[in-house]
PDB file of N, CA, C and O in Angstrom:
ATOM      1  N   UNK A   1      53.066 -45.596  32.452  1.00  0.00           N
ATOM      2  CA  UNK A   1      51.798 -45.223  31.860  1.00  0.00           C
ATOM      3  C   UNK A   1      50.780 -44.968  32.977  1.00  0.00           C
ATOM      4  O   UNK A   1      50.496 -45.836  33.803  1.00  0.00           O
ATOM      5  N   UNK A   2      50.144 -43.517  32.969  1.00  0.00           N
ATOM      6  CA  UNK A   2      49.256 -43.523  33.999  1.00  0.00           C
ATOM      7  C   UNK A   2      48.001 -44.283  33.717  1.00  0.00           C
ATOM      8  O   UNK A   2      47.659 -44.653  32.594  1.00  0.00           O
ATOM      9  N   UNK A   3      47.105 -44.560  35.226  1.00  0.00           N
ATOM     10  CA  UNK A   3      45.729 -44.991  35.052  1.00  0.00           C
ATOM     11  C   UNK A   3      44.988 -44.321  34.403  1.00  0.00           C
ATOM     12  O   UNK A   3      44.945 -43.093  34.326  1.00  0.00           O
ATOM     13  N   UNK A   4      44.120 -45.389  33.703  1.00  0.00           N
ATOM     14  CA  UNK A   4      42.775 -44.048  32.683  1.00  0.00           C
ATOM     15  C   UNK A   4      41.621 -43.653  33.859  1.00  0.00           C
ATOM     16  O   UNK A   4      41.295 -44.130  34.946  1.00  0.00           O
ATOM     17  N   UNK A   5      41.377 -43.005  33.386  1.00  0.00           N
ATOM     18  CA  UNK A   5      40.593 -42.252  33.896  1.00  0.00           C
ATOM     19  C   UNK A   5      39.029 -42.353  33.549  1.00  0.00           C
ATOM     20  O   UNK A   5      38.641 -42.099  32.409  1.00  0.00           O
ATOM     21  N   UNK A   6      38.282 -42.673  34.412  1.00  0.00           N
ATOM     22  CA  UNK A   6      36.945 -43.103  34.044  1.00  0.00           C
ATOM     23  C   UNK A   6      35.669 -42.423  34.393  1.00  0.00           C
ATOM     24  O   UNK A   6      35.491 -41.900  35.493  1.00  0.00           O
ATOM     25  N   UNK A   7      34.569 -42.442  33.212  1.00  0.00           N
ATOM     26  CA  UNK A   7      33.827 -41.287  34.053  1.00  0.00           C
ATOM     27  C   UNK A   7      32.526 -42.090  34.659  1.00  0.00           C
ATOM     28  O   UNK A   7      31.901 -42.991  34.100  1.00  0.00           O
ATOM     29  N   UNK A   8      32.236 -41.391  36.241  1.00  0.00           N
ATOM     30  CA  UNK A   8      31.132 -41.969  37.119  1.00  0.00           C
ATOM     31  C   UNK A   8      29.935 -41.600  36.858  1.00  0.00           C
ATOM     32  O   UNK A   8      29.074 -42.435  37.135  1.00  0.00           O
ATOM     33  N   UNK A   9      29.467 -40.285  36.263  1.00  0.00           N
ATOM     34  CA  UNK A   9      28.579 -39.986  35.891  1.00  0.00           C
ATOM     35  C   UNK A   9      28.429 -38.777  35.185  1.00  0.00           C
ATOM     36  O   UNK A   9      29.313 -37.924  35.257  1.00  0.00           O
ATOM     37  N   UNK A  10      27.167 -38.561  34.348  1.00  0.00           N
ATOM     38  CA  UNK A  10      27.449 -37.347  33.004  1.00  0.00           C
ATOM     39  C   UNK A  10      25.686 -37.119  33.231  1.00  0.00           C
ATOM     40  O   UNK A  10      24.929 -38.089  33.250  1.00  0.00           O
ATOM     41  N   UNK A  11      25.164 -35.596  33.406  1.00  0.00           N
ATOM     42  CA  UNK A  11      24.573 -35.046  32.995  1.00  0.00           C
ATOM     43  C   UNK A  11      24.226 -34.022  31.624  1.00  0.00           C
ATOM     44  O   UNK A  11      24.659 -32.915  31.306  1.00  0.00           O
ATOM     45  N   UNK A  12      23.548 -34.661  31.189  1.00  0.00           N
ATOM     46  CA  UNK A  12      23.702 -33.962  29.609  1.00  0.00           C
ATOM     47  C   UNK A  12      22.363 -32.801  29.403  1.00  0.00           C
ATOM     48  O   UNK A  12      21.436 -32.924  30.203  1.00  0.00           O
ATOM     49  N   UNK A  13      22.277 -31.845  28.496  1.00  0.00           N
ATOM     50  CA  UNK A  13      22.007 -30.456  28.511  1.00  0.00           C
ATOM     51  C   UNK A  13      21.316 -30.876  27.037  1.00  0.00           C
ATOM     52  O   UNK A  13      21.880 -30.524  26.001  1.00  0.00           O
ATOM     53  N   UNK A  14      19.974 -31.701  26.993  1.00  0.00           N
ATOM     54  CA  UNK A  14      19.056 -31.130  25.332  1.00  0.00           C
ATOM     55  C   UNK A  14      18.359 -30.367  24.956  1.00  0.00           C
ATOM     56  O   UNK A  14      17.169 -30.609  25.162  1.00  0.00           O
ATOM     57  N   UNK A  15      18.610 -29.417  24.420  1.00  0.00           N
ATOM     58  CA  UNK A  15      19.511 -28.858  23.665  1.00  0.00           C
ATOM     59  C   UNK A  15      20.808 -28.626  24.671  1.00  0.00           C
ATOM     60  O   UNK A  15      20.559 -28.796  25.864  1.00  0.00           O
ATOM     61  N   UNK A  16      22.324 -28.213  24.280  1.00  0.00           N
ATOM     62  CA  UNK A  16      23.116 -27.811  25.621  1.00  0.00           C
ATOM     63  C   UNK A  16      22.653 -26.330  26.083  1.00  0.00           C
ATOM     64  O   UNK A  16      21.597 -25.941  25.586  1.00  0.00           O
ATOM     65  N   UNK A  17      23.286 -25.505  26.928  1.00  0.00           N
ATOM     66  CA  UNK A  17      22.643 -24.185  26.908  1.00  0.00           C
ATOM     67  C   UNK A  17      23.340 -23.564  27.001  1.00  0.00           C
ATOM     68  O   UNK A  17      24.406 -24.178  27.054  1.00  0.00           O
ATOM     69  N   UNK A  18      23.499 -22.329  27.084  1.00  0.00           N
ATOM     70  CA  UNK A  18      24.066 -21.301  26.745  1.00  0.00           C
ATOM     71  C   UNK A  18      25.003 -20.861  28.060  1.00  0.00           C
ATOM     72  O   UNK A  18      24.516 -20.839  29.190  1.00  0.00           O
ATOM     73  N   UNK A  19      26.228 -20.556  27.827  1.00  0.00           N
ATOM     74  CA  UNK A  19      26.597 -20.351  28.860  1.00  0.00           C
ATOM     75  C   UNK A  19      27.885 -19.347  28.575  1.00  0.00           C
ATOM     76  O   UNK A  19      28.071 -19.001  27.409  1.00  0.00           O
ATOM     77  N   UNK A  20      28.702 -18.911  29.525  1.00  0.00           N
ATOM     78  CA  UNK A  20      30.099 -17.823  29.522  1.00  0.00           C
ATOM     79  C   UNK A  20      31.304 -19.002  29.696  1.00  0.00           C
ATOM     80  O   UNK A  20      30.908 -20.107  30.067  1.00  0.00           O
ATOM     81  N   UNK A  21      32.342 -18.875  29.518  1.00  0.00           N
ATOM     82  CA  UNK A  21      33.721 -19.825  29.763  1.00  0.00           C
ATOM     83  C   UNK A  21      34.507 -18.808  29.820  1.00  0.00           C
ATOM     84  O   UNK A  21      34.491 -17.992  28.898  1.00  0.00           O
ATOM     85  N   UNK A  22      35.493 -18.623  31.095  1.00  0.00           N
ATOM     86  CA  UNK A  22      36.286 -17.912  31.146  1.00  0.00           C
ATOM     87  C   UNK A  22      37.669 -18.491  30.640  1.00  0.00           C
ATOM     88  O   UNK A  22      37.855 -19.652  31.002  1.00  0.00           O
ATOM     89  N   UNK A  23      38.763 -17.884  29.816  1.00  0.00           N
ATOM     90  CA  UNK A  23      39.532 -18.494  28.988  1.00  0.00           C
ATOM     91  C   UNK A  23      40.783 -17.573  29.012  1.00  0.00           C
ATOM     92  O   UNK A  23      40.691 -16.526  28.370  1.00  0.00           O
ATOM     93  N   UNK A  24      42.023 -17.849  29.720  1.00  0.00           N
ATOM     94  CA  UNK A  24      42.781 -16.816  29.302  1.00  0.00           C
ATOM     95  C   UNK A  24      42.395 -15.280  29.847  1.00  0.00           C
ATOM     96  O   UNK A  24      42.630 -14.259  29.201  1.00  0.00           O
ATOM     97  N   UNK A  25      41.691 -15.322  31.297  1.00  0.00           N
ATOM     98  CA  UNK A  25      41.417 -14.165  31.460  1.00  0.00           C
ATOM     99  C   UNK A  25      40.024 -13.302  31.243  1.00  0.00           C
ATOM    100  O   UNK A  25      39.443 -12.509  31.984  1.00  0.00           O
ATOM    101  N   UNK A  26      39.704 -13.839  29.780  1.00  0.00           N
ATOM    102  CA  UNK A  26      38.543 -13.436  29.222  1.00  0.00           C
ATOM    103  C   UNK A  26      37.396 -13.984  29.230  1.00  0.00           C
ATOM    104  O   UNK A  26      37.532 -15.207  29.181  1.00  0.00           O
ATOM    105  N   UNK A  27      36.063 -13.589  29.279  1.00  0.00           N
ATOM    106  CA  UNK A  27      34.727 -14.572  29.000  1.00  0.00           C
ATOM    107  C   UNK A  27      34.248 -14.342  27.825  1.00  0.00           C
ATOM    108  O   UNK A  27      34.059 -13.258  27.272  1.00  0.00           O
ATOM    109  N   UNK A  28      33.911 -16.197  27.178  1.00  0.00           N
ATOM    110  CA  UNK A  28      33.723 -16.289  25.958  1.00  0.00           C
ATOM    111  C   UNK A  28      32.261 -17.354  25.703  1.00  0.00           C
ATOM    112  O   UNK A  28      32.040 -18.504  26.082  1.00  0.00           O
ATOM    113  N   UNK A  29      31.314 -16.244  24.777  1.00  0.00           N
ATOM    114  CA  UNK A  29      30.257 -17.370  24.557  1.00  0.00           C
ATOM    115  C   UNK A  29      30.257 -18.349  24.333  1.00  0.00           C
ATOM    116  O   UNK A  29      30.856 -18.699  23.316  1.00  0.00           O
ATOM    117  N   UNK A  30      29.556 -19.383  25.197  1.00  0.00           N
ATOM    118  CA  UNK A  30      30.127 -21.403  24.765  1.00  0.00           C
ATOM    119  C   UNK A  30      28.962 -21.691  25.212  1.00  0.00           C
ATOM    120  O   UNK A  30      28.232 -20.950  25.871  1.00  0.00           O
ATOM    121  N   UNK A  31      28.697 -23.070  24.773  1.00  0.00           N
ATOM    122  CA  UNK A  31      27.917 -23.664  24.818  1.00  0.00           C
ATOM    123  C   UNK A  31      28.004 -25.033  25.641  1.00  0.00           C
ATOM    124  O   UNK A  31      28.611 -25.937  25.066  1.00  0.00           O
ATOM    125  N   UNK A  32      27.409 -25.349  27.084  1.00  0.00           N
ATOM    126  CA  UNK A  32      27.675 -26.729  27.575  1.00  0.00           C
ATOM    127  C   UNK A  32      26.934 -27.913  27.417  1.00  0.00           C
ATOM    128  O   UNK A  32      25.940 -28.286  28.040  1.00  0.00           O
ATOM    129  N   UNK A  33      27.476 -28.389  26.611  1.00  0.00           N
ATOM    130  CA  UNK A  33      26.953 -29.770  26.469  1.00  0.00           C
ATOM    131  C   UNK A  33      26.402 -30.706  27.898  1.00  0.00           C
ATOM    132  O   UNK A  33      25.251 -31.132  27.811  1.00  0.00           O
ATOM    133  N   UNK A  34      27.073 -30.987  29.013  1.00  0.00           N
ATOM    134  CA  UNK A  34      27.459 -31.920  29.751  1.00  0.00           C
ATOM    135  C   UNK A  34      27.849 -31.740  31.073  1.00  0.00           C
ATOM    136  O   UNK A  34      28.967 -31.229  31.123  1.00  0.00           O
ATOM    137  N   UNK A  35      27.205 -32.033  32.511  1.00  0.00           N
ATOM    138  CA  UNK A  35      28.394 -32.039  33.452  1.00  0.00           C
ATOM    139  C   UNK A  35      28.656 -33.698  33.767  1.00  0.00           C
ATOM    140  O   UNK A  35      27.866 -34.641  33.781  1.00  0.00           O
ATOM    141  N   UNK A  36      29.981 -33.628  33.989  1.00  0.00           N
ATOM    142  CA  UNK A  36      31.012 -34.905  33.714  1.00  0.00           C
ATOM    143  C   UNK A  36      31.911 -34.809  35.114  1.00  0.00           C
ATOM    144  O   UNK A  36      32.611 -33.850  35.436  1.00  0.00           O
ATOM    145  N   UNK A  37      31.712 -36.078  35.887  1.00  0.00           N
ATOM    146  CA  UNK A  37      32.182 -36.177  37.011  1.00  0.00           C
ATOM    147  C   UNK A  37      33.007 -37.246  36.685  1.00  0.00           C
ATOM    148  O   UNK A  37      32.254 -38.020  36.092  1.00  0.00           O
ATOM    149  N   UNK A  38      34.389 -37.862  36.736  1.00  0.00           N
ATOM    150  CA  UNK A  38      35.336 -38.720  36.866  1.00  0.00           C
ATOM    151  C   UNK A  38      35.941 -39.219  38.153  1.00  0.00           C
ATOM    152  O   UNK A  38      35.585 -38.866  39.277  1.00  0.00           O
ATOM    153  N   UNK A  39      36.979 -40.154  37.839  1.00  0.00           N
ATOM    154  CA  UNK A  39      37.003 -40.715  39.033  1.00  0.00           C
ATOM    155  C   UNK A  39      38.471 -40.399  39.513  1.00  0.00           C
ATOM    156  O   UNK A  39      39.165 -41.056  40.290  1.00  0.00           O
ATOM    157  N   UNK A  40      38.883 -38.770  38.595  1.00  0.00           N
ATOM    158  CA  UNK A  40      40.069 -38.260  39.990  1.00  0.00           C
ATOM    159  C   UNK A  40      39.806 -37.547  40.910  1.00  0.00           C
ATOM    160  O   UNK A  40      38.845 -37.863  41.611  1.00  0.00           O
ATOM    161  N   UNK A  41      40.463 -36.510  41.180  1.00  0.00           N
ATOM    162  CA  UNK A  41      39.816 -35.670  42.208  1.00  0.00           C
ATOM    163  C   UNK A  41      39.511 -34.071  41.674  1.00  0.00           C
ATOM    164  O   UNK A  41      39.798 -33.069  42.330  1.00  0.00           O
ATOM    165  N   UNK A  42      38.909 -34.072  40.429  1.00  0.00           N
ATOM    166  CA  UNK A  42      38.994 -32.384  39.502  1.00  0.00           C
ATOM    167  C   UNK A  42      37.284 -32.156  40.182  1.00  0.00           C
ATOM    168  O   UNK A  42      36.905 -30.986  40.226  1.00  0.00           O
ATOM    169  N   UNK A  43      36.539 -32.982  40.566  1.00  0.00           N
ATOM    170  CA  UNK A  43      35.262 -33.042  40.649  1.00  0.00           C
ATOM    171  C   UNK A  43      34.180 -32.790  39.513  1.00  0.00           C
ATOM    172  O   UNK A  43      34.500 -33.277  38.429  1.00  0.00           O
ATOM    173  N   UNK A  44      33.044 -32.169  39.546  1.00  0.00           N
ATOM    174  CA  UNK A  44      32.370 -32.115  38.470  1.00  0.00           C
ATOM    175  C   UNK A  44      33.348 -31.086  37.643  1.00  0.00           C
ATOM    176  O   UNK A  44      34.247 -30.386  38.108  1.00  0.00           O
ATOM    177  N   UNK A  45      32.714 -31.251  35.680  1.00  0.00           N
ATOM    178  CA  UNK A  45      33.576 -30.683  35.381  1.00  0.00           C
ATOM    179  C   UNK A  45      32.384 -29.994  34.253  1.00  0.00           C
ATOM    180  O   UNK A  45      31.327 -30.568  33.990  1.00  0.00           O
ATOM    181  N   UNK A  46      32.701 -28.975  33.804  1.00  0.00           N
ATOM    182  CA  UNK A  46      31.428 -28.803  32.334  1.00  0.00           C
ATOM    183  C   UNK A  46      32.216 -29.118  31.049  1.00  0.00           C
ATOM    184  O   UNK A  46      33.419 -28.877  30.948  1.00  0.00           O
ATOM    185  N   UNK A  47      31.479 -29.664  30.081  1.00  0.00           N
ATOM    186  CA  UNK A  47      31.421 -30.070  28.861  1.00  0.00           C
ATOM    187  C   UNK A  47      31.440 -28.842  28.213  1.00  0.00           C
ATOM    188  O   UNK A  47      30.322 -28.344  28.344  1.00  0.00           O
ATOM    189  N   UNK A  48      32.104 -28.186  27.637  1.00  0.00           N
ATOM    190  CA  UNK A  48      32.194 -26.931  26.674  1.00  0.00           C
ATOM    191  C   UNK A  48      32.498 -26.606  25.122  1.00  0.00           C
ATOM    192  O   UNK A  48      33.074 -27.447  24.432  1.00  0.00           O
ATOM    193  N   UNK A  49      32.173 -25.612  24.701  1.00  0.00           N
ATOM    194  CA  UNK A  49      32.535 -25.532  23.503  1.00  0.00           C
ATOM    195  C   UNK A  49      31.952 -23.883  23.073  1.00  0.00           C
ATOM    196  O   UNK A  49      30.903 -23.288  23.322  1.00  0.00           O
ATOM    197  N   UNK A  50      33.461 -23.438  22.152  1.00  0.00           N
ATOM    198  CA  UNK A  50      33.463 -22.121  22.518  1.00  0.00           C
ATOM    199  C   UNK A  50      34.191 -21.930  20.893  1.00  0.00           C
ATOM    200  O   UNK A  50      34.780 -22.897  20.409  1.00  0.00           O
ATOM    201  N   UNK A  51      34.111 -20.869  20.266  1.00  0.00           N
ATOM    202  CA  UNK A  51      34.636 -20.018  19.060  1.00  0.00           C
ATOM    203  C   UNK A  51      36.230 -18.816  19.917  1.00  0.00           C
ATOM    204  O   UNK A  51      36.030 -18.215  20.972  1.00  0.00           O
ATOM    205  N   UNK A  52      37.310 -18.754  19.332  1.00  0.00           N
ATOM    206  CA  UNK A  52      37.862 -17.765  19.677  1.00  0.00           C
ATOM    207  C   UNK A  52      38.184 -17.235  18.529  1.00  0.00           C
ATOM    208  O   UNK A  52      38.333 -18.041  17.611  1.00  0.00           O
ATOM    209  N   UNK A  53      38.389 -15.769  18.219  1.00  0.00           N
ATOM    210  CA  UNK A  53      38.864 -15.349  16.965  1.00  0.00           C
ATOM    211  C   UNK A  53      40.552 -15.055  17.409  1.00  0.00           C
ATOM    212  O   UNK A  53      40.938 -14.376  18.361  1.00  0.00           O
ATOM    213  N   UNK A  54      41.347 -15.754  16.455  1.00  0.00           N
ATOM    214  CA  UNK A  54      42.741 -15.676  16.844  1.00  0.00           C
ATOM    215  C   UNK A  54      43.563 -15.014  15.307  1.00  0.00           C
ATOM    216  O   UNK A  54      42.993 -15.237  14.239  1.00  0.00           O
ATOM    217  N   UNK A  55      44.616 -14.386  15.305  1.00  0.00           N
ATOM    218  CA  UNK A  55      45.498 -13.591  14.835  1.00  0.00           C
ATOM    219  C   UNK A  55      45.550 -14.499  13.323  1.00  0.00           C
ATOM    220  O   UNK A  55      45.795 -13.883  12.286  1.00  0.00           O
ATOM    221  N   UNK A  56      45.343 -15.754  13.297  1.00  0.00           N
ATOM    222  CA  UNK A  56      45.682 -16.902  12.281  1.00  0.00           C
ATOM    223  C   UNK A  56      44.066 -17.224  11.900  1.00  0.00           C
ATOM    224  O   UNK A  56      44.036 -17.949  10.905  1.00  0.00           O
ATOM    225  N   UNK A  57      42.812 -16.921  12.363  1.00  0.00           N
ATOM    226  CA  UNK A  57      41.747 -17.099  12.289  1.00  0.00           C
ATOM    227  C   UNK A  57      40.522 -18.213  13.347  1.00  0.00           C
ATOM    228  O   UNK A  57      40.941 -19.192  13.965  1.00  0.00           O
ATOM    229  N   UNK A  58      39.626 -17.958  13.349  1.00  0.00           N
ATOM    230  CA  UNK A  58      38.811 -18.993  14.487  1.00  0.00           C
ATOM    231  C   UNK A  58      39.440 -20.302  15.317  1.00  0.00           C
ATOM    232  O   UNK A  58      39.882 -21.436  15.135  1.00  0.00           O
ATOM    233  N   UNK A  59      39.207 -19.479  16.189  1.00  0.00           N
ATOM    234  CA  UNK A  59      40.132 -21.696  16.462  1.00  0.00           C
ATOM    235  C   UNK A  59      38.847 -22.228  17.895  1.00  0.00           C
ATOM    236  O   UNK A  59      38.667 -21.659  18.972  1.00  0.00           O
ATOM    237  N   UNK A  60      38.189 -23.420  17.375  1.00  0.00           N
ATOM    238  CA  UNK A  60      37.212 -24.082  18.128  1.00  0.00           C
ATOM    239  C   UNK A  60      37.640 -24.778  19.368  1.00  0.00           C
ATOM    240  O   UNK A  60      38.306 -25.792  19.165  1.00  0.00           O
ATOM    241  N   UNK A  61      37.388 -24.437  20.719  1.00  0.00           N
ATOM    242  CA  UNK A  61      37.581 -25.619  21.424  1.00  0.00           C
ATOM    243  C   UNK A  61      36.250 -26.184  22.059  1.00  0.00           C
ATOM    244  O   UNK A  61      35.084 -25.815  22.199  1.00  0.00           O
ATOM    245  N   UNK A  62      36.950 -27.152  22.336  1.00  0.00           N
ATOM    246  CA  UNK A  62      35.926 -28.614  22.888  1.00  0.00           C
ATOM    247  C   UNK A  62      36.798 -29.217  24.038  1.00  0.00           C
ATOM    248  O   UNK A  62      37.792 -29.920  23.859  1.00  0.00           O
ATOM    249  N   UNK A  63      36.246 -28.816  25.323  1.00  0.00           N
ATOM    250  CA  UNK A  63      36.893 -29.192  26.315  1.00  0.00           C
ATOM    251  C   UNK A  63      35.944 -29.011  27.688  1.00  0.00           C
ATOM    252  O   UNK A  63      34.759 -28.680  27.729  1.00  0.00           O
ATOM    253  N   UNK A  64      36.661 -29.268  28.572  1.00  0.00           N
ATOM    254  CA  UNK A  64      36.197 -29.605  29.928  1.00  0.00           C
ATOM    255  C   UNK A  64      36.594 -28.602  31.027  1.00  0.00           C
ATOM    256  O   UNK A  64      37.764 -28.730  31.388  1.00  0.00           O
ATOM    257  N   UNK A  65      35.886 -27.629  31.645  1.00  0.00           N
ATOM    258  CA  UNK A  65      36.386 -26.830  32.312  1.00  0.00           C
ATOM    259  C   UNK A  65      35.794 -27.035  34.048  1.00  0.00           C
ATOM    260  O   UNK A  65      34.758 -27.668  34.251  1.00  0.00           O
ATOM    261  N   UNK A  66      36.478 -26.508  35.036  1.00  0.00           N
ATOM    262  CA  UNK A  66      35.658 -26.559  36.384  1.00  0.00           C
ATOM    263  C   UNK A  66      34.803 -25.470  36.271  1.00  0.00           C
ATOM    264  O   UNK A  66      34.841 -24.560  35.443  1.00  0.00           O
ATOM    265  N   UNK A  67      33.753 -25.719  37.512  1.00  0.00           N
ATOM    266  CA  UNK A  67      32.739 -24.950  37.457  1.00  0.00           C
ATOM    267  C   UNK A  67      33.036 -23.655  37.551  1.00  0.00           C
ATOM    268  O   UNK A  67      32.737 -23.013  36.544  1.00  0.00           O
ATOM    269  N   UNK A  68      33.446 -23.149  38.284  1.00  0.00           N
ATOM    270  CA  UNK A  68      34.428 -21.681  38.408  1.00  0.00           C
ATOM    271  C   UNK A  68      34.531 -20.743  37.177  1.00  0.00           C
ATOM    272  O   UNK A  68      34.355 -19.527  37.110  1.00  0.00           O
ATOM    273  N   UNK A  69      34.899 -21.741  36.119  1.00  0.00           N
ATOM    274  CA  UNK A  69      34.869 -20.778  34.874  1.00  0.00           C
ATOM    275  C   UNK A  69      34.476 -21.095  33.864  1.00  0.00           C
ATOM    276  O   UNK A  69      35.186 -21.221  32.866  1.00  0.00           O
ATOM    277  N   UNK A  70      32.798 -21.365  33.927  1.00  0.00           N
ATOM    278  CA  UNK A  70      31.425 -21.332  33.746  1.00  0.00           C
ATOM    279  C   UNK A  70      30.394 -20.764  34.435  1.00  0.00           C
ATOM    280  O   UNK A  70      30.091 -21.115  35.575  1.00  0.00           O
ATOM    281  N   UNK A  71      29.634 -19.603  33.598  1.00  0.00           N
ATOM    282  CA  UNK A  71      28.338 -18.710  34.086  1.00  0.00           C
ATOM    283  C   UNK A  71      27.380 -18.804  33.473  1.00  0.00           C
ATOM    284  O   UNK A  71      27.901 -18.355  32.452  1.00  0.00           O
ATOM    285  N   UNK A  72      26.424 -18.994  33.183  1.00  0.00           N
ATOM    286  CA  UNK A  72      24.789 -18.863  32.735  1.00  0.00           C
ATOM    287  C   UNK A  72      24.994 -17.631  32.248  1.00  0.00           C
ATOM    288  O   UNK A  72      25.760 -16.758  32.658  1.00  0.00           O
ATOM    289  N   UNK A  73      23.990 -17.624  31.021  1.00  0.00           N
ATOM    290  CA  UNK A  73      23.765 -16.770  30.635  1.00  0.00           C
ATOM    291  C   UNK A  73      22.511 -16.476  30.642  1.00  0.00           C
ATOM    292  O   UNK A  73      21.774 -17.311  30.117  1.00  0.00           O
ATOM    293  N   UNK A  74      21.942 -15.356  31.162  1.00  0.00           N
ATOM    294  CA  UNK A  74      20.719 -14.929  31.628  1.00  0.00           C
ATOM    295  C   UNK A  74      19.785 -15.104  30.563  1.00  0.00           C
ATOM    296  O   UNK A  74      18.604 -14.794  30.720  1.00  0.00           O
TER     297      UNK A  74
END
C-alpha cells in the first residue's frame, strides 16, 4: 500500500476564475477552483473543472492538472 499523500498548502480562487485546461490535445473552458501543492514531487498543481461534450453525452471532470495545461482567460 503506497504512502498517502498530503497536502502542504492550497490557495483558493473566490469566486474560482476562469481559465483554459488543455485535455487530450485540446483547450477546454474550466474553471479553477484552487492551487494545491502536496507533498510528492508533481509541485503546484490547479484545482479544475471543465464540461466535455462526448459521443454518449457531457461528461464533467474535477481534477488536478500542472500548470502547463492551464491559461487565463483574458
Amino acid at each position: 500500500m503506497a504512502d498517502p499523500i498530503r497536502l502542504l498548502e492550497e490557495r483558493h480562487f473566490d469566486p474560482p476564475r476562469s481559465v483554459e485546461v488543455e485535455h487530450n490535445g485540446s483547450w477546454w473552458p474550466a474553471s479553477q477552483s484552487a492551487w494545491r501543492l502536496c507533498d510528492d514531487d508533481r509541485g503546484w498543481m490547479a484545482d479544475v473543472t471543465w464540461v466535455e461534450q462526448h459521443e454518449w453525452g457531457p461528461g464533467k471532470y474535477l481534477t488536478m492538472v500542472p500548470p502547463q495545461r492551464v491559461r487565463g482567460v483574458p
